[in-house]
N, C-alpha and C positions, 0 to 999 in steps of 0.2 A: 504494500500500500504506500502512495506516494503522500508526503505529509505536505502541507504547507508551513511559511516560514513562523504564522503565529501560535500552531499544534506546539503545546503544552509534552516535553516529556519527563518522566519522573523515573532516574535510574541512580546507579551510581557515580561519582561525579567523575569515578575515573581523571583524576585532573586535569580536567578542563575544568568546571565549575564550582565555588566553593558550597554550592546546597544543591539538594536530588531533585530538584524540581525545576526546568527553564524550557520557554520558547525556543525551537528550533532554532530562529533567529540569532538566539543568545549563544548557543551551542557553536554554530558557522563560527560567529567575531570569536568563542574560543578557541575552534580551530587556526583560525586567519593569524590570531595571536603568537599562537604556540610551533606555528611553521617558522622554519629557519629563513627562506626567503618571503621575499613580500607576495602572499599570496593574489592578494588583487593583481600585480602586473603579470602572475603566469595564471592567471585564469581571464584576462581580460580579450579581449577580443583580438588584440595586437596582438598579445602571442610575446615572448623574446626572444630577441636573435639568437641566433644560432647557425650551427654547420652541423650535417649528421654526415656518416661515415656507412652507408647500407651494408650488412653483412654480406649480402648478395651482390656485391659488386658498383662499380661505376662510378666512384669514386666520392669526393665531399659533395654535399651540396647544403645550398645556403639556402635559408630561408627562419621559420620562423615557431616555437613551440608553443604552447599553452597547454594547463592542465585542467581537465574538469570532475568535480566529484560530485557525488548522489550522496544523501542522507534518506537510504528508505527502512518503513515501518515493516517490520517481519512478524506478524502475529501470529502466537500460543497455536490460535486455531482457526483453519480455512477462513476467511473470510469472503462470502456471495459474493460474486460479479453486482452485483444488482445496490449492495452495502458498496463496492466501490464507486459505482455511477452515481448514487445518493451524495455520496463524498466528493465527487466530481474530480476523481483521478489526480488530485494534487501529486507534485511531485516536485522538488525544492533541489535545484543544485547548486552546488557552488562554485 
């Protein structure tokens, strides 16, 4: 199940958060925080420079990376097609 940014989760704070209870939203800015580089610029649309080196041959090429990550909801038990269309398929990346 895809959450949206203001979905409420309540776990352990695993160090990100100092209490078991935060919006989605709150959770991302702890991630953003606790990444070693500036996550905004490799997830932004620009991408950062770079050269890759393909295992498969042909040598450098220039261009441009970005990274994207999902925070999704894995529930206990099945939940209906029909509970996710209700829910309206939220789904929150960063």
């Amino acid at each position: 199940m895809n959450l949206d940014k203001d979905d409420v989760i309540s776990m352990k704070s695993y160090g990100l958060v100092s209490h078991t209870t935060a919006k989605l939203e709150e959770i991302q800015t702890a991630i953003e925080d606790h990444m070693e580089y500036n996550l905004q610029l490799w997830s932004s649309e620009e991408g950062v420079p770079c050269e890759i080196l393909r295992a498969n041959g042909g040598g450098w090429l220039k261009g441009k990376v970005r990274a994207k990550f999902t925070i999704e909801f894995i529930p206990d038990e099945k939940v209906s097609e029909t509970t996710d269309a209700v829910m309206g398929g939220h789904r929150t990346d960063l």
